[in-house]
C-alpha positions as CSV (number, residue, x, y, z in Angstrom):
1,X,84.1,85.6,-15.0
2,X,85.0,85.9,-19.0
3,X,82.5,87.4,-21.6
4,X,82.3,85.9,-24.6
5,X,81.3,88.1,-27.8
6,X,80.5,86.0,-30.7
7,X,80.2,87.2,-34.2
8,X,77.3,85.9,-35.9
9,X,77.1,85.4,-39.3
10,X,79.4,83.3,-40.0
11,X,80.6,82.4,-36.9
12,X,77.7,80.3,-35.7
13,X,75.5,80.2,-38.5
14,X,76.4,79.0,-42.0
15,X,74.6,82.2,-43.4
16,X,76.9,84.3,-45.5
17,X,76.1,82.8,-49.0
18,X,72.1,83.3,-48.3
19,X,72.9,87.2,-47.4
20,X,74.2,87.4,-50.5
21,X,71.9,85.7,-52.6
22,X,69.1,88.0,-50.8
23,X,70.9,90.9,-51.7
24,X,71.7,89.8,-54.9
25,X,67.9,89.5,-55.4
26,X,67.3,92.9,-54.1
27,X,69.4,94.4,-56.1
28,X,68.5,92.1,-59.8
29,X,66.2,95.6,-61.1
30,X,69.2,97.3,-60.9
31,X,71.3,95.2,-63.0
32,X,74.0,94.8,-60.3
33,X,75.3,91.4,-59.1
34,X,77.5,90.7,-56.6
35,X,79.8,87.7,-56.8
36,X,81.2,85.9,-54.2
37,X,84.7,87.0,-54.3
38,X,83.8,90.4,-54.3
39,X,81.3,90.2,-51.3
40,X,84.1,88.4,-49.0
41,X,87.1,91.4,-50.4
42,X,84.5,94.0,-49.8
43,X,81.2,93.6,-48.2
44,X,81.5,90.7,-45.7
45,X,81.6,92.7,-42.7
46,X,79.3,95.6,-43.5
47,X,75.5,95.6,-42.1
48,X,72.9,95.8,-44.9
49,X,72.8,99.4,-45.3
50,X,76.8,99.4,-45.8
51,X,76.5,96.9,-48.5
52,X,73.8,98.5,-50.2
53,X,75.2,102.2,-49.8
54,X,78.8,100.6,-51.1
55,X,77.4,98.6,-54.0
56,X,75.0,101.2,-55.4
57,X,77.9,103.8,-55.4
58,X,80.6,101.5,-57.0
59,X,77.9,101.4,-60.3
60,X,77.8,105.5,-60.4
61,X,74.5,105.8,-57.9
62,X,74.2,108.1,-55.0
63,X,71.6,106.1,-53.0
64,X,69.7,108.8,-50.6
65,X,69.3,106.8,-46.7
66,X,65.4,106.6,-47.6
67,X,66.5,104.4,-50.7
68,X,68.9,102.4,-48.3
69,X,66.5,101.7,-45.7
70,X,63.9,100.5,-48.3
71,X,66.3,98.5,-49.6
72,X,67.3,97.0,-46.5
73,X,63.5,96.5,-45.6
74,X,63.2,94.8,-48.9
75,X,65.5,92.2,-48.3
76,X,65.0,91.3,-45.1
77,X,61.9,88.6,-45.5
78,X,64.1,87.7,-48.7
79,X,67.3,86.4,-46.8
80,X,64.7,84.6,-44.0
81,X,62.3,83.4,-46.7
82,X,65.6,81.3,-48.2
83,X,67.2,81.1,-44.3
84,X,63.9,79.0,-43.4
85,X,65.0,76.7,-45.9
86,X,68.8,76.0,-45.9
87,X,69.2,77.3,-42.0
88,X,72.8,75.5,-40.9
89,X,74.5,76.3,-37.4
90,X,77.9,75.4,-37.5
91,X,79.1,72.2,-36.0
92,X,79.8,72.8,-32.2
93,X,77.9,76.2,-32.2
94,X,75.3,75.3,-29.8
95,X,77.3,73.3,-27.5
96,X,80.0,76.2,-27.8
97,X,77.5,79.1,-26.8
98,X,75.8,76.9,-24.0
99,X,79.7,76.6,-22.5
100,X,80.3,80.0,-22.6
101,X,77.3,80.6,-21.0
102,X,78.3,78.6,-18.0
103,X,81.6,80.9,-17.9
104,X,80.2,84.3,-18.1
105,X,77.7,86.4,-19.9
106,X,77.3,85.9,-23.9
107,X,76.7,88.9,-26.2
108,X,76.0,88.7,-29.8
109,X,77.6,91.6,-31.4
110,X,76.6,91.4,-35.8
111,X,75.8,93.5,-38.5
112,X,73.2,91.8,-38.9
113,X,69.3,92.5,-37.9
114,X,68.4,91.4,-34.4
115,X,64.8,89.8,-36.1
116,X,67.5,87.8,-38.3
117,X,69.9,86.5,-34.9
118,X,66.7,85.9,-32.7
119,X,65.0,83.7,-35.7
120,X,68.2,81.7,-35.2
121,X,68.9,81.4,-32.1
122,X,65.6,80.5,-31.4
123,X,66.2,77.6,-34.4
124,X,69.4,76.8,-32.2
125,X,67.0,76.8,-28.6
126,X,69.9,79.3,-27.6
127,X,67.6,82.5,-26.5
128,X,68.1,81.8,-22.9
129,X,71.5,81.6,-23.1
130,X,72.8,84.9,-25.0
131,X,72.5,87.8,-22.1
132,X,72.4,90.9,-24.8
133,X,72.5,91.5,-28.9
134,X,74.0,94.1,-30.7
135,X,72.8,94.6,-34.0
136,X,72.7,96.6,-37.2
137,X,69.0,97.7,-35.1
138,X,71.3,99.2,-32.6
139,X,71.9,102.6,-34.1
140,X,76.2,102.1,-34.0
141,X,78.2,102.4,-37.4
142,X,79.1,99.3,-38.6
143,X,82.2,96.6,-38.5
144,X,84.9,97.2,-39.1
145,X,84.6,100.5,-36.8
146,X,84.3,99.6,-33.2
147,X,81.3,101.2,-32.2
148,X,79.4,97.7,-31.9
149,X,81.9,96.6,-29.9
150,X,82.3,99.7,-28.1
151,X,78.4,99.4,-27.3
152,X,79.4,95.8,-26.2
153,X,81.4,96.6,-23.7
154,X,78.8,98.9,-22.1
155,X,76.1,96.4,-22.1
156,X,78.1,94.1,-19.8
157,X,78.5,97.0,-17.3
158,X,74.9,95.1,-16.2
159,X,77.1,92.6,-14.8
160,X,78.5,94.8,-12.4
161,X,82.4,95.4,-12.8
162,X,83.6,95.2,-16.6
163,X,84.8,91.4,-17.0
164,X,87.2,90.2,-19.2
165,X,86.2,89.5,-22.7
166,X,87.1,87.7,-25.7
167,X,85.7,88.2,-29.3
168,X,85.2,85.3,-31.7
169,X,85.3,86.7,-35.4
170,X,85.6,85.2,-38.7
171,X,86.4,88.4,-41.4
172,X,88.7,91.2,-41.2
173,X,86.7,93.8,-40.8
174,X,85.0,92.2,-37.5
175,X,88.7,92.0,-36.0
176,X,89.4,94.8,-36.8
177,X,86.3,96.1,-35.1
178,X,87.4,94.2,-32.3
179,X,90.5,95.0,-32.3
180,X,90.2,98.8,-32.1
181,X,87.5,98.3,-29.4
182,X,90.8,96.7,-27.1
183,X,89.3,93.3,-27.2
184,X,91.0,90.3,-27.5
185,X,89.9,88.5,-30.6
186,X,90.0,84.7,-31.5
187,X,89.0,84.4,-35.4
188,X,87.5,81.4,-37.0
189,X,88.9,80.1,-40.4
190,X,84.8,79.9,-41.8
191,X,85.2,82.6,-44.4
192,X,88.8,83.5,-44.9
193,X,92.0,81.7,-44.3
194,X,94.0,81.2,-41.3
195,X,96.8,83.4,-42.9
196,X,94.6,86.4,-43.4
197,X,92.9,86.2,-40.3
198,X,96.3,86.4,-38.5
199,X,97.7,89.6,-40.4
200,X,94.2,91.1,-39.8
201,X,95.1,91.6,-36.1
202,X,93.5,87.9,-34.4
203,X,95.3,86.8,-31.1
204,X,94.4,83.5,-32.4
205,X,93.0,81.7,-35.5
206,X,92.0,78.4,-35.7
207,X,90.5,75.9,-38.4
208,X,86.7,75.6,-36.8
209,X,84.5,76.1,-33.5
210,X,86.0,72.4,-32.1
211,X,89.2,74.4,-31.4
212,X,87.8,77.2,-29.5
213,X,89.2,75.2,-26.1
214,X,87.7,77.2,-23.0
215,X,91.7,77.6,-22.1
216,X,91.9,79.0,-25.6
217,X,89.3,81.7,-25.3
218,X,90.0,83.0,-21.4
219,X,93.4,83.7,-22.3
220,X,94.8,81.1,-19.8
């Protein structure tokens, strides 16, 4: 038996640009705009209270965690408000996760919010097949530490003796979160390029999910 950890954003579900057009609208009465290089350099990784707590304090404020969480809370029905409308799985997510499933338990491990990875999952009819989430919810610090990982790696205790397991990532800071949790990490060119992914730390990087070979991902 082989766990498989998948990444979310960005990994499964073509949602990166609507994060940051929902933050972006969060933060318009600030006069701050974030721009597409500088969300994938700096804020691709982070959960929503990183990016907020980052952003604010790169433009001189000291955001208090009351401010943060509103903020967060804020932009929550924003990103699923435009989500609704341009929701895209990658191609080969959903017959990827269902083949995991078949191998071993599936965890979703994302800095995301679990309302945000259950609304698409449940787009994707995928809910039956993902054994546990770990979210931004889940009270860990964020990617690129390893705490979600860490937490991961607890949840599949449930299954009895820790199996193997393999983490599917597309930024750097998710390998590296990976990476210092002692996974083994595939990475997924979706949102940087193969080159970077490799000197990040991935075992493996490959073009898209059609590549992620079962032989690939057990380590065979």
């Amino acid at each position: 038996m082989i766990a498989t950890l998948f990444d979310f954003d960005g990994v499964l579900v073509d949602s990166e640009p609507v994060h940051l057009a929902a933050f972006n609208d969060v933060l318009a009465p600030y006069g701050v705009v974030i721009g597409p290089d500088e969300y994938a350099a700096r804020y691709l990784s982070l959960d929503d209270a990183g990016v907020f707590g980052q952003v604010l304090s790169r433009v001189g404020r000291a955001p208090t965690d009351d401010e943060v969480r509103a903020l967060v809370a804020s932009k929550t029905p924003r990103f699923l408000e435009r989500f609704a409308g341009a929701f895209r799985a990658f191609p080969g997510a959903i017959e990827l996760v269902a083949r995991r499933a078949e191998r071993g338990p599936v965890g979703i491990v994302s800095g995301a919010l679990e309302q945000e990875i259950v609304f698409a999952l449940g787009k994707m009819a995928l809910l039956g097949k993902v054994a546990f989430i770990v979210s931004a919810d889940s009270g860990t610090l964020s990617k690129p530490e390893p705490a979600p990982y860490l937490l991961a790696l607890e949840k599949l205790r449930m299954f009895g003796d820790l199996p193997a397991a393999v983490a599917i990532e597309d930024s750097l800071g998710g390998i590296a979160s990976a990476k210092r949790a002692g996974l083994r990490c595939v990475a997924v060119a979706h949102s940087y390029p193969l080159d970077d992914l490799t000197r990040a730390g991935a075992d493996r990087a490959v073009s898209d999910l059609a590549e992620l070979t079962d032989v690939l991902l057990d380590g065979a």
